[in-house]
C-alpha positions as CSV (number, residue, x, y, z in Angstrom):
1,X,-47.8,27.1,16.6
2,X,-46.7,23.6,15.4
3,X,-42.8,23.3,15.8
4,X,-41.3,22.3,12.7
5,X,-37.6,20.7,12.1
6,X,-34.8,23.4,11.1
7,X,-34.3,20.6,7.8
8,X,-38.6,20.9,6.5
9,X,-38.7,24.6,7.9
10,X,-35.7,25.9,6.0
11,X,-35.9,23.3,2.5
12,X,-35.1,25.8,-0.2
13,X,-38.4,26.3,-2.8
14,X,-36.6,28.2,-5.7
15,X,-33.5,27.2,-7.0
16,X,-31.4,30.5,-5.6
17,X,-32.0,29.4,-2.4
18,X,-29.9,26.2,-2.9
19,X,-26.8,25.5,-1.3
20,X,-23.4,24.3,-2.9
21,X,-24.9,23.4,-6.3
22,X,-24.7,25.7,-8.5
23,X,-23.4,24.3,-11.3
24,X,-27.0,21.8,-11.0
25,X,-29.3,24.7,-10.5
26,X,-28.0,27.3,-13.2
27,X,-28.3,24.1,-15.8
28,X,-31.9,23.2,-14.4
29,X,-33.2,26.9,-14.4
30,X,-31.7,27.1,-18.4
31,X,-33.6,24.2,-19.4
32,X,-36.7,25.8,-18.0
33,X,-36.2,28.8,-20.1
34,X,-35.1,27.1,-23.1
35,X,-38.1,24.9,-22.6
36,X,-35.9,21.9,-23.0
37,X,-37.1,19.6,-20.8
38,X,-35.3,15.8,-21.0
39,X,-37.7,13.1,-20.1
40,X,-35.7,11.1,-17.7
41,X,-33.2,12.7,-15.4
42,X,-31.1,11.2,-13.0
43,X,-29.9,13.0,-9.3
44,X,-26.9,11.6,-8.0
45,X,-24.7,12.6,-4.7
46,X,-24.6,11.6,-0.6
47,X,-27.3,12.2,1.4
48,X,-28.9,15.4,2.4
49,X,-27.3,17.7,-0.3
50,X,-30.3,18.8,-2.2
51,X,-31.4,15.8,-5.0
52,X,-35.0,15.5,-3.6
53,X,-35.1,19.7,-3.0
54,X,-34.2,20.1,-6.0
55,X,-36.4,17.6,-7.8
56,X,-39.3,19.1,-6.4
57,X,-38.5,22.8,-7.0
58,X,-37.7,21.7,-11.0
59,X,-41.3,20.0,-11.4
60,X,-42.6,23.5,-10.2
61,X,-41.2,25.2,-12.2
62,X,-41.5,23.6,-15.8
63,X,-45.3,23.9,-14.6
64,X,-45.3,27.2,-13.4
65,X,-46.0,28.7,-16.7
66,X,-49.2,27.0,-17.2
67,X,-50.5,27.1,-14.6
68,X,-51.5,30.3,-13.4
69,X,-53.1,29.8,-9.7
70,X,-51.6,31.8,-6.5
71,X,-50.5,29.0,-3.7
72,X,-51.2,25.9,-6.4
73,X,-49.1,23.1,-4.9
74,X,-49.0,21.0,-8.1
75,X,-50.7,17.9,-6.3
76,X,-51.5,17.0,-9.1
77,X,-48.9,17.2,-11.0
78,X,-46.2,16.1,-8.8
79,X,-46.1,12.0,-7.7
80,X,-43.3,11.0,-5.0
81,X,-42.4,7.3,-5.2
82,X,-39.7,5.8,-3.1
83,X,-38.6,2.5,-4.3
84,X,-37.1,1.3,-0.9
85,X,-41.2,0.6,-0.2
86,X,-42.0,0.3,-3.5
87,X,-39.6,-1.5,-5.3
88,X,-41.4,-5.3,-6.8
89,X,-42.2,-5.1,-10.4
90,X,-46.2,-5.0,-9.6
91,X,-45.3,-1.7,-7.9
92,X,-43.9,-0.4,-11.5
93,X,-46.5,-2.0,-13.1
94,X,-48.9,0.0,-11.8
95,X,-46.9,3.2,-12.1
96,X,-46.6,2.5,-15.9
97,X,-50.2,2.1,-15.9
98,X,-50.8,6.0,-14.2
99,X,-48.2,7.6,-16.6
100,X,-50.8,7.0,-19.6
101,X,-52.9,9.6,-17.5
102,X,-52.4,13.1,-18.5
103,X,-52.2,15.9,-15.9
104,X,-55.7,17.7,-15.4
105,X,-53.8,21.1,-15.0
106,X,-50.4,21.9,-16.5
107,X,-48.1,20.4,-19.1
108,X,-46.5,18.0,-17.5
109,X,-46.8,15.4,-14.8
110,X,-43.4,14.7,-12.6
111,X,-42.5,11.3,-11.1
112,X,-40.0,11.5,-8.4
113,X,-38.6,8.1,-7.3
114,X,-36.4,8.3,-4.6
115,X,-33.7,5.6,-3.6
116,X,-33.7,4.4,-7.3
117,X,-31.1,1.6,-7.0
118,X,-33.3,-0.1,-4.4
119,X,-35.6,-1.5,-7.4
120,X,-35.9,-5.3,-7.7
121,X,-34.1,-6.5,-11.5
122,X,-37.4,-7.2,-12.7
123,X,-38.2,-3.8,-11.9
124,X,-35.6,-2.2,-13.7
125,X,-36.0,-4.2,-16.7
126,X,-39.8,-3.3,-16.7
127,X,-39.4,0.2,-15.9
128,X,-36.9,0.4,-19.3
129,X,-39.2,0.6,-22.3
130,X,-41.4,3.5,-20.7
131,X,-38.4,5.1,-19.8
132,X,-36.9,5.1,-23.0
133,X,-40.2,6.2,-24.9
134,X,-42.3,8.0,-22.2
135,X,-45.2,9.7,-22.8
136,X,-45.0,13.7,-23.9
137,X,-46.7,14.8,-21.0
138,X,-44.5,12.5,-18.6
139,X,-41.1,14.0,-16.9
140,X,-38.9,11.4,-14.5
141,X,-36.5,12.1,-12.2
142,X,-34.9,9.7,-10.3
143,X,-32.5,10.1,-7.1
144,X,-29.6,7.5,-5.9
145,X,-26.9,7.8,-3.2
146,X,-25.8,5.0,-5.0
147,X,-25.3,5.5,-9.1
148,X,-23.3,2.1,-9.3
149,X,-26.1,-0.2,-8.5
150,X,-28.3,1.3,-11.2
151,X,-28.1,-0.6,-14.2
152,X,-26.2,0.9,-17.2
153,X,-29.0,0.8,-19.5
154,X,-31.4,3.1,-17.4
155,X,-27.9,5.0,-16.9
156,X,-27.7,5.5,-20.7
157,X,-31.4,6.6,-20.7
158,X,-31.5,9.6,-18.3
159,X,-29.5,13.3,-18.1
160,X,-27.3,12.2,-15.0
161,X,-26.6,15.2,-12.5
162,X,-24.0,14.7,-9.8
163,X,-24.2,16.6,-6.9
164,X,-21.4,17.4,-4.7
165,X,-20.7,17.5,-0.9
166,X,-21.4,20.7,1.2
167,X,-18.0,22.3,1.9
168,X,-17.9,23.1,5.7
169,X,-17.4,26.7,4.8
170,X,-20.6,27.0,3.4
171,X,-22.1,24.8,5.7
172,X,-21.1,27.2,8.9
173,X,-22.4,30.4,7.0
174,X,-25.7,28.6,6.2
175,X,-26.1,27.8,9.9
176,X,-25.0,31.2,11.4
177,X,-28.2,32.6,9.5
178,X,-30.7,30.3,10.6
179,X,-29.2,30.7,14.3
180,X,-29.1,34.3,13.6
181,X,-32.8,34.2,12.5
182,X,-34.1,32.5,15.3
183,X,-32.4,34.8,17.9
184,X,-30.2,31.9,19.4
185,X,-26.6,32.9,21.1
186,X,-23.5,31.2,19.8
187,X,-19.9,30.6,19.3
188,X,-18.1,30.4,15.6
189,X,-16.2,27.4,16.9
190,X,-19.0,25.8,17.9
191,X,-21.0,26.0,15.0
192,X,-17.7,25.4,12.8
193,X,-17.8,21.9,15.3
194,X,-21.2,21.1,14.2
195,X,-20.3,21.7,10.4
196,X,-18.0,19.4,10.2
197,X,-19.3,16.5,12.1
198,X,-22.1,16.4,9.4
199,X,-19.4,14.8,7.0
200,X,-21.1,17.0,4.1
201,X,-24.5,16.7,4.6
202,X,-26.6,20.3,5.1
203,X,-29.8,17.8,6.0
204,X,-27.6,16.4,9.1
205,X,-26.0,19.8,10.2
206,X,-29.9,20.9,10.7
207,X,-30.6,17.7,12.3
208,X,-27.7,18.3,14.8
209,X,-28.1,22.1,14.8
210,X,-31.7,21.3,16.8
211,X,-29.8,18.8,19.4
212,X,-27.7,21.4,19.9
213,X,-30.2,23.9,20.5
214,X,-32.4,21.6,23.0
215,X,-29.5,20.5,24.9
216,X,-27.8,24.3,25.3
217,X,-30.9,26.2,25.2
218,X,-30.0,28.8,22.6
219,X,-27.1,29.1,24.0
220,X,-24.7,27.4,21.2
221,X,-20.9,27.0,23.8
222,X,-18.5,25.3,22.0
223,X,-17.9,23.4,25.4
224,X,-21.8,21.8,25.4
225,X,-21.6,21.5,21.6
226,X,-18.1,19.1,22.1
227,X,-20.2,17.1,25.3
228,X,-23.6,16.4,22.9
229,X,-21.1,15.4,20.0
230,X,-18.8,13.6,21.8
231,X,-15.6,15.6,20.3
232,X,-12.7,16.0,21.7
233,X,-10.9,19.1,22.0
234,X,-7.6,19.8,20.3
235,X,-5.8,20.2,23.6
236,X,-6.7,16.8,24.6
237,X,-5.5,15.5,21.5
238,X,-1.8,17.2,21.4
239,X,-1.5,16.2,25.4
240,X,-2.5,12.3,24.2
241,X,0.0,12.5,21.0
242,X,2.5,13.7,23.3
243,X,2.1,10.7,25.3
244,X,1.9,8.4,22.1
245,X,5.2,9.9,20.6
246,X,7.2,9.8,23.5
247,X,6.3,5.9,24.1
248,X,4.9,7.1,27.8
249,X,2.3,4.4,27.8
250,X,1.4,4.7,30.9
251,X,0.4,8.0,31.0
252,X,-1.5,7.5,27.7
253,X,-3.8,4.3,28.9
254,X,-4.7,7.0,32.2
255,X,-5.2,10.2,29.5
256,X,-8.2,7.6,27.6
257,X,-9.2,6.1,30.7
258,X,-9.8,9.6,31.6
259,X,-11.4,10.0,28.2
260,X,-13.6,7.3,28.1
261,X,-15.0,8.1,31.9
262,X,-16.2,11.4,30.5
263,X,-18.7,9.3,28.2
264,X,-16.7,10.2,25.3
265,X,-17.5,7.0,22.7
266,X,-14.5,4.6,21.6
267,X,-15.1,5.4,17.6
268,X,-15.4,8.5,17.4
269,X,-12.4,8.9,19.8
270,X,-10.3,6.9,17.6
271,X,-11.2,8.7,14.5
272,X,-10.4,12.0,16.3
273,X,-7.0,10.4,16.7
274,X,-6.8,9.5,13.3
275,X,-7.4,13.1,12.0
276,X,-5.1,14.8,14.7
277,X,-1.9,12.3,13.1
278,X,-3.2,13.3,9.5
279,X,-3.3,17.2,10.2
280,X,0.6,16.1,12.1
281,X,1.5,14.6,8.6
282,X,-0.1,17.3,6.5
283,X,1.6,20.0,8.4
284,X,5.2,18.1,8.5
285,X,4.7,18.1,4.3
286,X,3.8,21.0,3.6
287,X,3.4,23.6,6.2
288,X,0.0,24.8,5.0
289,X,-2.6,26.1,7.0
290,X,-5.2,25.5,4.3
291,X,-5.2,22.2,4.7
292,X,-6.1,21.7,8.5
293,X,-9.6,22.3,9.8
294,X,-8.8,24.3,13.0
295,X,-7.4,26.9,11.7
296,X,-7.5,28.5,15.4
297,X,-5.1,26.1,16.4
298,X,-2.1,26.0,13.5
299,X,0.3,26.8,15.5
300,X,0.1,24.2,18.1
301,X,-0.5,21.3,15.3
302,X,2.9,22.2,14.2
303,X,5.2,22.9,17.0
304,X,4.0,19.2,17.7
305,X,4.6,17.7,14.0
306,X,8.2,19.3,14.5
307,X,8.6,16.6,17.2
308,X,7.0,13.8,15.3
309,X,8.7,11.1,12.3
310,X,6.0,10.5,9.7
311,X,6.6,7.2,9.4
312,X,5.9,6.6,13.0
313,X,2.9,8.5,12.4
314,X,1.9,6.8,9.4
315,X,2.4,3.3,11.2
316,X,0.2,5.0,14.0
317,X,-2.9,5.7,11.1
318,X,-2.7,2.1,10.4
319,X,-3.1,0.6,13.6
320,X,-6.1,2.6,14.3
321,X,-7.7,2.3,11.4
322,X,-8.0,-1.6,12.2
323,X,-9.1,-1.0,15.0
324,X,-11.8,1.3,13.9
325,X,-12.7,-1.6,11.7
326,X,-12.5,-4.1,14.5
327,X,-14.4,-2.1,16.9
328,X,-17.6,-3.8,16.4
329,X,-16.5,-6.9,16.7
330,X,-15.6,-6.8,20.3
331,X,-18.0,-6.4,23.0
332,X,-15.5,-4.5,25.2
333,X,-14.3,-1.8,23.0
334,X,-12.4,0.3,25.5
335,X,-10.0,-2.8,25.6
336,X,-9.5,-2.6,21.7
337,X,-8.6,0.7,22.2
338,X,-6.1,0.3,24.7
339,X,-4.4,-2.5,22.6
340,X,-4.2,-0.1,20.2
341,X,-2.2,2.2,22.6
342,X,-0.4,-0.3,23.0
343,X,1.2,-1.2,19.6
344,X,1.6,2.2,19.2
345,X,4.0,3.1,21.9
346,X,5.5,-0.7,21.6
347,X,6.8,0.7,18.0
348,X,7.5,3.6,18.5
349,X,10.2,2.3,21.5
350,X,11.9,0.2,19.0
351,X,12.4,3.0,16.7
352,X,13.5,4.8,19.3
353,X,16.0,2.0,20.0
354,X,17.2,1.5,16.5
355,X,18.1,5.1,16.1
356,X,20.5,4.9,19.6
357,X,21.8,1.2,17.6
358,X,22.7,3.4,14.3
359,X,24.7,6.0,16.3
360,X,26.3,3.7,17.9
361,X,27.5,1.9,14.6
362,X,28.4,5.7,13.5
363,X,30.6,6.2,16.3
364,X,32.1,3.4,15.8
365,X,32.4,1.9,12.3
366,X,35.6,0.4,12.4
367,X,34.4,-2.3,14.7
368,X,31.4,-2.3,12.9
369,X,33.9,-3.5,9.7
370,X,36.0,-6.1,11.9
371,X,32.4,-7.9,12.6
372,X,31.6,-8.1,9.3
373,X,34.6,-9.1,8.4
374,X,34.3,-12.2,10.9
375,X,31.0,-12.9,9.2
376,X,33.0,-14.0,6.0
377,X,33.0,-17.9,5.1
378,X,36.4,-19.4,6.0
379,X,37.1,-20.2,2.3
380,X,37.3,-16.9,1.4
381,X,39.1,-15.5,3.9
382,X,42.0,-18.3,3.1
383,X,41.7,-17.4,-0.9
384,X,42.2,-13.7,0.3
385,X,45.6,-14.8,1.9
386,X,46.7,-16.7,-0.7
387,X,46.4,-13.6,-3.4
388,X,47.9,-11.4,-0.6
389,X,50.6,-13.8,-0.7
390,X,51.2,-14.2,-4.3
391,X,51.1,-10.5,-4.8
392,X,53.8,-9.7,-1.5
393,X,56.0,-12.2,-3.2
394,X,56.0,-10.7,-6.5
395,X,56.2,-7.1,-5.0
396,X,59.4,-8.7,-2.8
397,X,60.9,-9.9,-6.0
398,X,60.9,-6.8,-7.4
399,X,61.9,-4.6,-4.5
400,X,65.2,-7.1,-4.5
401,X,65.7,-6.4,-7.5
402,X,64.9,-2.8,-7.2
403,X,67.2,-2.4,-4.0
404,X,70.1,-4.6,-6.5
405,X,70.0,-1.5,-8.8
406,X,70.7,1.1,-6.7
407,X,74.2,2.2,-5.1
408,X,75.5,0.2,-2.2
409,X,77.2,3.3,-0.9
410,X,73.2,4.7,-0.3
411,X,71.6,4.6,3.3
412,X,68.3,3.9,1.6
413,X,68.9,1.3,-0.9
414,X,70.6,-0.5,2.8
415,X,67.1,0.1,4.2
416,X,65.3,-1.5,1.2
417,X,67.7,-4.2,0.8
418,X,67.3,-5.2,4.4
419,X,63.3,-4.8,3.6
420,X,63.3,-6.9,0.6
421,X,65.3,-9.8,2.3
422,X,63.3,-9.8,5.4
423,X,59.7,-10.4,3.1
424,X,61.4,-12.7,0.9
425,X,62.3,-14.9,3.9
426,X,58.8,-14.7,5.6
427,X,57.6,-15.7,2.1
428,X,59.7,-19.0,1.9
429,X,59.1,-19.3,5.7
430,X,55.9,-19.5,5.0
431,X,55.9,-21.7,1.7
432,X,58.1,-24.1,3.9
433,X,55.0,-24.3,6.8
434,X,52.2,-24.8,4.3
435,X,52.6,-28.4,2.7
436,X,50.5,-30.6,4.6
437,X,49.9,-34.0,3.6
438,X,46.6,-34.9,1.9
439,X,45.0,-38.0,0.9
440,X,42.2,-39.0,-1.8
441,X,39.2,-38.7,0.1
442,X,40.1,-34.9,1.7
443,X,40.7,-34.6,-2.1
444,X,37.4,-35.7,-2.9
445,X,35.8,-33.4,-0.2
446,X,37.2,-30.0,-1.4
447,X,36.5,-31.0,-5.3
448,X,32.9,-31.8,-4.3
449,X,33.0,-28.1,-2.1
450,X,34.4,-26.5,-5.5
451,X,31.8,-28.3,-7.8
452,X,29.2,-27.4,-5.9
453,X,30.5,-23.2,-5.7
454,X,31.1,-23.1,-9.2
455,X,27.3,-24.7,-9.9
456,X,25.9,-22.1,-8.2
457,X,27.9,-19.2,-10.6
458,X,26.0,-21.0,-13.4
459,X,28.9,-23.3,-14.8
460,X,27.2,-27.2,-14.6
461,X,28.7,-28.8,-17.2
462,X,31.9,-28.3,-15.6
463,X,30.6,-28.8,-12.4
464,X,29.2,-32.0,-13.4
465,X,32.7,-32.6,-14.8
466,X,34.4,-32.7,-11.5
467,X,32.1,-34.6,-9.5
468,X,32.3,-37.5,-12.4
469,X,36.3,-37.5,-12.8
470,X,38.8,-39.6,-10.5
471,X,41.6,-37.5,-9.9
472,X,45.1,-39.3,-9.6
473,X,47.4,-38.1,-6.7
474,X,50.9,-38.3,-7.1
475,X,53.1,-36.7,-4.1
476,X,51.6,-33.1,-4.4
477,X,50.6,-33.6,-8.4
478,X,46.8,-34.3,-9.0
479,X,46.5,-35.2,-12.4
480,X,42.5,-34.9,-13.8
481,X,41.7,-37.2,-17.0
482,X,39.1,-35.8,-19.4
483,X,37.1,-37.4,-21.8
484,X,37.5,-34.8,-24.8
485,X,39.3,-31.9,-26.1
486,X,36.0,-29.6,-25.6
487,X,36.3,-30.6,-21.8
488,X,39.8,-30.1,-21.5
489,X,39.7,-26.4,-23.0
490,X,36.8,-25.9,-20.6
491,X,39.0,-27.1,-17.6
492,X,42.1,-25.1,-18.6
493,X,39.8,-21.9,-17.9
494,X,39.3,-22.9,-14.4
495,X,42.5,-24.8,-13.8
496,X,43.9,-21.6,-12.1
497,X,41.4,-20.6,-9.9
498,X,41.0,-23.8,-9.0
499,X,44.4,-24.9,-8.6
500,X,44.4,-21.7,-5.9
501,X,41.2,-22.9,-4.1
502,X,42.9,-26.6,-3.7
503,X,46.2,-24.5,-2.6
504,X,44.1,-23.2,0.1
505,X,42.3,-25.5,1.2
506,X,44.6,-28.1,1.8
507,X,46.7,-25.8,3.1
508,X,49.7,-27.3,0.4
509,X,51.0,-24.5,-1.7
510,X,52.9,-26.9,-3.5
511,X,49.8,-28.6,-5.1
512,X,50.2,-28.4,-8.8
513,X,47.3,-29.7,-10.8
514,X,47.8,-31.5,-14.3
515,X,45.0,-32.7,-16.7
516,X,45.0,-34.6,-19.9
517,X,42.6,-36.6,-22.4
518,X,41.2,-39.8,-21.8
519,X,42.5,-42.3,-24.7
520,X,39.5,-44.4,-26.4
521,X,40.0,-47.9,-26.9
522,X,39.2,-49.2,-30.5
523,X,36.6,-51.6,-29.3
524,X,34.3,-48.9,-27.5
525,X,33.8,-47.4,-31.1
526,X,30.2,-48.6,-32.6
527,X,29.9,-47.9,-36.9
528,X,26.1,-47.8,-36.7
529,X,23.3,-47.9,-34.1
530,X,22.2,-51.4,-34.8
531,X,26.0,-52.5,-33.7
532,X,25.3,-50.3,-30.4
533,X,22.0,-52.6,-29.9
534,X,23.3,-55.8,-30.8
535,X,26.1,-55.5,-28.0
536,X,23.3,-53.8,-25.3
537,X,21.1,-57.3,-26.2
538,X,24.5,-59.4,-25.7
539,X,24.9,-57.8,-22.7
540,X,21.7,-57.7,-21.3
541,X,19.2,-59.5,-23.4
542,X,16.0,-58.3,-21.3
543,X,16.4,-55.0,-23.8
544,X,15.6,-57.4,-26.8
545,X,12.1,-58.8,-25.3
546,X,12.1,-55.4,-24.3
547,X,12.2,-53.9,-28.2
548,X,9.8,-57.2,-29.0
549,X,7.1,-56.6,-26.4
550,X,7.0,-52.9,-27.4
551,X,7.0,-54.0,-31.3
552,X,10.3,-51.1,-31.2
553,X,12.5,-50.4,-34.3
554,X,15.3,-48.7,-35.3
C-alpha cells in the first residue's frame, strides 16, 4: 500500500470533521440548506487551518444535490487555481474566458484560487468586473494568508470568512486520535510538545507528528520528541534563569555552551528563553496557572518568579528579542548569543548594586542631607545667612525686651536676660566684622550676577534696567538713577531683595541702596518727528542721502 502523509490521509471531507472552526462551518452548511449561495467568497486565516479543506468540502456540497452519482469527485465541477503560478493578467484572462462555460453535470461550477493576494495589479483589476457580475452557474472562492494585500474593491465584492488559529488544546486531542488510530505508543507531554511548536497550524502538527514518528519509531518519548524539535526542557531553563538572575555569568556562558554542544539551534534557544521570562512575568502578575503552557511545571515557574524583579526581566525580553532579530545577520550566532548573556547579567549587577547604594542612603540620610546641602551655589547659602541673621536679631530684640518685663527678683528672667544680651552682642559682633570695602567694578560684577538671576525668573525689562544704569557709590550708599517713574516703581519692588543680595555679596551689611529719576534736559525734547530728523541729518547727514536714495518720507 502507497504511504500517504498524516496531513492528505486525515484532510477532513464533510464539514463535522473540521477542526477549530466552527463558527465557518455551521455558517457554510446553513447556506447550503438555505440554498443561499454568494458568488464570491473570500477564506482568510494563517496557514494550515482549514481554508482550502474547507473550500473544497463547500463546492461538494452545494453540488451534491444535483448530482446524484455514488464516488462522483466533481472534476468537473471543481477548478483549483493558485495564483502564486498563475498570477499575470493572461492567466485571468483565460480563466474569465472558461467561466462562460457551464458545468456538464451539476449547478454550479467552483473556482478555488489559492494564495489570492499573489495576483499581479493588472490581474486584480481584470479579475473585478466578472467578479462583481459573474455568471449564475459560477461560485468563487478565494483563499489569502494575507487579507491586507488584497485590494479593497475585490474585498468589498466577496463574503469574507476569517479563520482562526488552532488552540493547542484541540490540537493535542486531534493528534492523540490519529496516534491512537495508528497503534503508535506515546507520552501526553510529548504530544502537548509537538502541539505547540506548530504555532497554530493543524497542517504543521501532522507534518511534525510524521518526523516524530520516523525518528522514535512509534514510540512518541517526550525525551526524542525535545532532541528532533530542538526544545529545551523546563529544567534547563529555570537552572539557566537562575544563572541569569543571579549575574553568575560564568556559569551561564558554560550552561549554553553546554546547550549549544547538544546541537540544540541558537533561535529557537533564544525564543525558549524568551517564553520562560514571559511565563516568570505572567506568574509574578497574576499567579494564574491558565496562563502558562506547562501546566506540569506551575509550581517550579513560580517559586523562581518569587526570586525575580520584573523589570529586570522585562529588560531581559528586550535584549533577546534583538538579538533574535539580529541573528541572521551574523555568521557566528553562538557569539550573539553569548553577548546577549552578557548584557543580561552586566544589568542585572548594576541593579544589584544600586539597591546596596539606596540602603546605604536609608541608613544613613542625614549625611545624605549635609551632601546636598554642599551641592548648594554659594550665593544662596550666603542669602540663607543673612535672613537667619535678620530674623535672630529681631527675635533678640524682643527676648530683651521680653526678659525687661519680667521680675528681676526671677531666676529665669536672669537666665533670659543673660540669653538675650549674649545674641545681641554676637549680632553687633557680627555687624561690626562684615563691612568690607568695595569698589565700582566688584559693584558692577554682582549687578551683572543679579541681572542675569532675575532674567532667568522671567523679569527682563528690569534686568535690562540694571545692566544699562551706572550706579553712583558713595561710602556704603549706591544710589541707582532711572529714567522714569514706571521704572522707578518697577525698581522699588526689587530694591529689597536686592539690596539683601548686594548685602551678601559684598559681604557689607551696611550697604544701603538709594534710587531716584533721571531729570530731562529741555533741549532733548523734540515737538514733532520732522524736528527729531532734522537734528539726526545735522548730526549725521549720511541719514539724509540716506532718506533721498531710498525716495523715504515721513
Amino acid at each position: 500500500m502507497d504511504y500517504k502523509v498524516s496531513a492528505l490521509k486525515y484532510r477532513p471531507n464533510e464539514f463535522s470533521k473540521v477542526i477549530g472552526q466552527n463558527h465557518i462551518t455551521d455558517t457554510l452548511k446553513n447556506s447550503v440548506k438555505e440554498n443561499k449561495i454568494p458568488s464570491a467568497i473570500l477564506f482568510c486565516g494563517p496557514k494550515g487551518v482549514g481554508k482550502t479543506t474547507c473550500a473544497r468540502i463547500y463546492a461538494r456540497e452545494i453540488n451534491k444535490e444535483f448530482i446524484q452519482l455514488e464516488n462522483y469527485d466533481y472534476a468537473f465541477n471543481i477548478f483549483e487555481l493558485d495564483a502564486a503560478s498563475n498570477r499575470k493578467i493572461d492567466d485571468i484572462r483565460d480563466l474569465l474566458e472558461k467561466v462562460k462555460i457551464p458545468p456538464q453535470l451539476g449547478k454550479y461550477k467552483v473556482y478555488i484560487i489559492d494564495e489570492v493576494h499573489m495576483l499581479t495589479k493588472e490581474a486584480e483589476n481584470a479579475f473585478l468586473k466578472t467578479l462583481e457580475e459573474p455568471p449564475p452557474h459560477i461560485v468563487f472562492i478565494l483563499a489569502t494568508t494575507e487579507k491586507n494585500k488584497i485590494l479593497p474593491t475585490i474585498l468589498s465584492r466577496c463574503q469574507i470568512y476569517d479563520f482562526n488559529k488552532i488552540s493547542d488544546l484541540e490540537s493535542k486531542q486531534y493528534l492523540e486520535e490519529i496516534i491512537k488510530s495508528e497503534g503508535y505508543n506515546y507520552e501526553p507531554k510529548a504530544v502537548s510538545i509537538i502541539a505547540k511548536k506548530a504555532f497554530g497550524s493543524l497542517r504543521d502538527s501532522l507534518t511534525i507528528l510524521d518526523r516524530v514518528i520516523n525518528y522514535t519509531n512509534g514510540n512518541i518519548s517526550l525525551e526524542k520528541t525535545s532532541q528532533i524539535l530542538n526544545i529545551l526542557d523546563i529544567d534547563t531553563y529555570l537552572e539557566l534563569s537562575d544563572f541569569i538572575l543571579k549575574s553568575e555569568l560564568n556559569n551561564a556562558i558554560l550552561k549554553f555552551n553546554e546547550i549549544s554542544d547538544k546541537g540544540f539551534g541558537e533561535k529557537d534557544f533564544l525564543e525558549g528563553l524568551v517564553e520562560h521570562f514571559r511565563n516568570l512575568i505572567v506568574v509574578k502578575a497574576s499567579n494564574s496557572q491558565s496562563l502558562i503552557d506547562d501546566e506540569n511545571n506551575f509550581e517550579k515557574v513560580i517559586d523562581q518568579s518569587k526570586l525575580a524583579e520584573q523589570s529586570k526581566l522585562i529588560h531581559a525580553i528586550e535584549i533577546l528579542e534583538t538579538s533574535i532579530i539580529n541573528l541572521s545577520k551574523f555568521e557566528n550566532k553562538k557569539l550573539v548569543v553569548e553577548i546577549s548573556l552578557m548584557k543580561i547579567c552586566k544589568k542585572n549587577v548594576s541593579s544589584n548594586l544600586l539597591e546596596k547604594k539606596k540602603k546605604i542612603e536609608n541608613t544613613d540620610s542625614k549625611s545624605t542631607i549635609n551632601l546636598k546641602k554642599n551641592s548648594f551655589k554659594q550665593n544662596s547659602i550666603d542669602e540663607e545667612k543673612f535672613q537667619k541673621k535678620e530674623l535672630l536679631k529681631k527675635s533678640t530684640i524682643e527676648n530683651v525686651k521680653e526678659a525687661e518685663n519680667i521680675s528681676a527678683l526671677s531666676l529665669s528672667s536672669l537666665k533670659l536676660k543673660k540669653q538675650a544680651k549674649q545674641e545681641k552682642d554676637l549680632i553687633e559682633s557680627e555687624k561690626k566684622k562684615s563691612t568690607d570695602n568695595f569698589n565700582l567694578n566688584a559693584l558692577k560684577n554682582k549687578i551683572k550676577k543679579y541681572s542675569k538671576k532675575i532674567n532667568d525668573l522671567g523679569k527682563k525689562s528690569l534686568s535690562s534696567l540694571l545692566e544699562m544704569n551706572e550706579p553712583t557709590i558713595n561710602e556704603n550708599s549706591i544710589t541707582f538713577t532711572l529714567p522714569s517713574k514706571v521704572s522707578l516703581s518697577e525698581f522699588e519692588k526689587e530694591k529689597e531683595a536686592f539690596t539683601i543680595f548686594l548685602q551678601t555679596e559684598l559681604n557689607n551689611y551696611k550697604i544701603k541702596v538709594l534710587s531716584n529719576i533721571e531729570e530731562k534736559k529741555n533741549g532733548d525734547y523734540f515737538s514733532s518727528p520732522t524736528e527729531k530728523l532734522t537734528k539726526l541729518i545735522e548730526i549725521n547727514p549720511l541719514v539724509g542721502k540716506f532718506k533721498e536714495d531710498l525716495k523715504l518720507d515721513l
